[in-house]
C-alpha positions as CSV (number, residue, x, y, z in Angstrom):
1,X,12.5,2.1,6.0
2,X,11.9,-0.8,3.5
3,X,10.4,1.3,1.3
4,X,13.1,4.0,1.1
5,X,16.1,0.9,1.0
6,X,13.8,-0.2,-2.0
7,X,13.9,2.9,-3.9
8,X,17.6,3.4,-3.4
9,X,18.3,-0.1,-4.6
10,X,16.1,0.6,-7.7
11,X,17.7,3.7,-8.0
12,X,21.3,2.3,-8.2
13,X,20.3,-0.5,-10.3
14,X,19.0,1.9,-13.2
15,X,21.8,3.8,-12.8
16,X,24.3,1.1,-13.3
17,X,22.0,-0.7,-16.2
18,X,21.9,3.1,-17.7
19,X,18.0,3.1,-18.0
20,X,15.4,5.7,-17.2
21,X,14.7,5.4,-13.4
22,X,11.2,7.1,-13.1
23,X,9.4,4.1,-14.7
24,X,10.8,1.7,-12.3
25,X,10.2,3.7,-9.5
26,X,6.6,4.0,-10.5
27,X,6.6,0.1,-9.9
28,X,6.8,1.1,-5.8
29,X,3.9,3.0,-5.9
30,X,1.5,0.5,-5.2
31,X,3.7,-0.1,-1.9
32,X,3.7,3.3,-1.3
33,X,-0.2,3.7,-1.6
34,X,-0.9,0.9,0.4
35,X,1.2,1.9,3.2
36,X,0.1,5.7,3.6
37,X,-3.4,4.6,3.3
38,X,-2.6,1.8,6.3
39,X,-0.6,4.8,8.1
40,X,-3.6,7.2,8.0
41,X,-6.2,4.5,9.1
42,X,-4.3,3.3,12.2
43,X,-3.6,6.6,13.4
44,X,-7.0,7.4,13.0
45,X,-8.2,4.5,14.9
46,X,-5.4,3.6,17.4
47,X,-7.7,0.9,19.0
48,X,-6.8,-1.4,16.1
49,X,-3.4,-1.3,17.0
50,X,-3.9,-1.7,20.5
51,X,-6.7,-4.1,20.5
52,X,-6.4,-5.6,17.3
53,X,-2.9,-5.8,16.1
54,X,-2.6,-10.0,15.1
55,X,-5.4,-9.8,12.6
56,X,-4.8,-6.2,11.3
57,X,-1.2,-7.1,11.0
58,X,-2.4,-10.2,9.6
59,X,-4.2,-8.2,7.0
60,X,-1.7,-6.3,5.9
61,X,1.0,-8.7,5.8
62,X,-1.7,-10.4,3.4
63,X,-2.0,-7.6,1.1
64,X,1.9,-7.2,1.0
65,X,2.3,-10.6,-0.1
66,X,-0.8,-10.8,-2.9
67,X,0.5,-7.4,-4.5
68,X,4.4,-8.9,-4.2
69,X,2.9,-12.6,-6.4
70,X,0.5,-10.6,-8.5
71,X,3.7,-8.2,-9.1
72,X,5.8,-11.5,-10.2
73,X,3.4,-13.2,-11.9
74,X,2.7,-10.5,-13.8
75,X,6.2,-9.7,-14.7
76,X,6.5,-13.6,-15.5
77,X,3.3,-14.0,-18.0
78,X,4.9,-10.5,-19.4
79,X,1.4,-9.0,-18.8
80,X,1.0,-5.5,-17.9
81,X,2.5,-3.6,-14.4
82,X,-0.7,-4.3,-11.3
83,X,-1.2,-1.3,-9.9
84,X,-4.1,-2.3,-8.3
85,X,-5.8,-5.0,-6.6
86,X,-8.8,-6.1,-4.9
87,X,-7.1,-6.1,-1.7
88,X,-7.2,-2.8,-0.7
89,X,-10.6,-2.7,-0.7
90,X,-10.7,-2.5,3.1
91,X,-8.5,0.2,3.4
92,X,-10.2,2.5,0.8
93,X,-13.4,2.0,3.3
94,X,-11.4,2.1,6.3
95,X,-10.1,5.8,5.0
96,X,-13.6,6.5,3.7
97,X,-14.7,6.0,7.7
98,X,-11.8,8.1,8.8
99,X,-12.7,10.9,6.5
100,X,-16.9,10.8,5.7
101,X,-18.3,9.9,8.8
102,X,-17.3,13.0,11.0
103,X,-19.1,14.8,8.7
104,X,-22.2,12.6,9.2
105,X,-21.8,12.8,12.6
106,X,-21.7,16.8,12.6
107,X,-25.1,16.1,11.5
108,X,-27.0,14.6,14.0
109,X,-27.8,16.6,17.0
């Protein structure tokens, strides 16, 4: 729901401030990413949730918060928009698990 509250805010403010809105909504897309590619691995592997929910909450709640400085330090230093960071890492191998290894284990008698 944050996510959707964000665009809408972002949304209005273009609007009022009479500039393009696609570019600034672009800036979201990093939270976006992140948080499909967290939904798709947990409901792949429920046990995480259920068995280890303080340190994968911990995790994410850690990535949330190093793409939100990176995001203002960036904007401060005027350097250009981080779309990515080395964060999500763990996720891309996490998804990698969800979708690669079945295959591998079609495989193997």
């Amino acid at each position: 729901m944050h996510l959707i509250s964000s665009s809408l805010n972002v949304i209005d403010a273009c609007r009022a401030s009479k500039k393009p809105v696609l570019p600034a909504l672009l800036g979201l897309l990093p939270f976006f990413t992140v948080s499909g590619m967290a939904y798709v691995f947990l409901s792949h592997h429920e046990e995480f949730v259920h068995v280890h929910l303080l340190p994968t909450a911990l995790y994410l709640g850690i990535v949330f918060a190093y793409m939100v400085g990176t995001i203002i330090i960036a904007h401060v230093a005027q350097k250009d928009f981080p779309y990515w960071n080395i964060t999500w890492i763990p996720l891309i191998l996490g998804l990698a698990d969800v979708y690669i290894t079945p295959y591998f284990r079609e495989l193997v008698p």
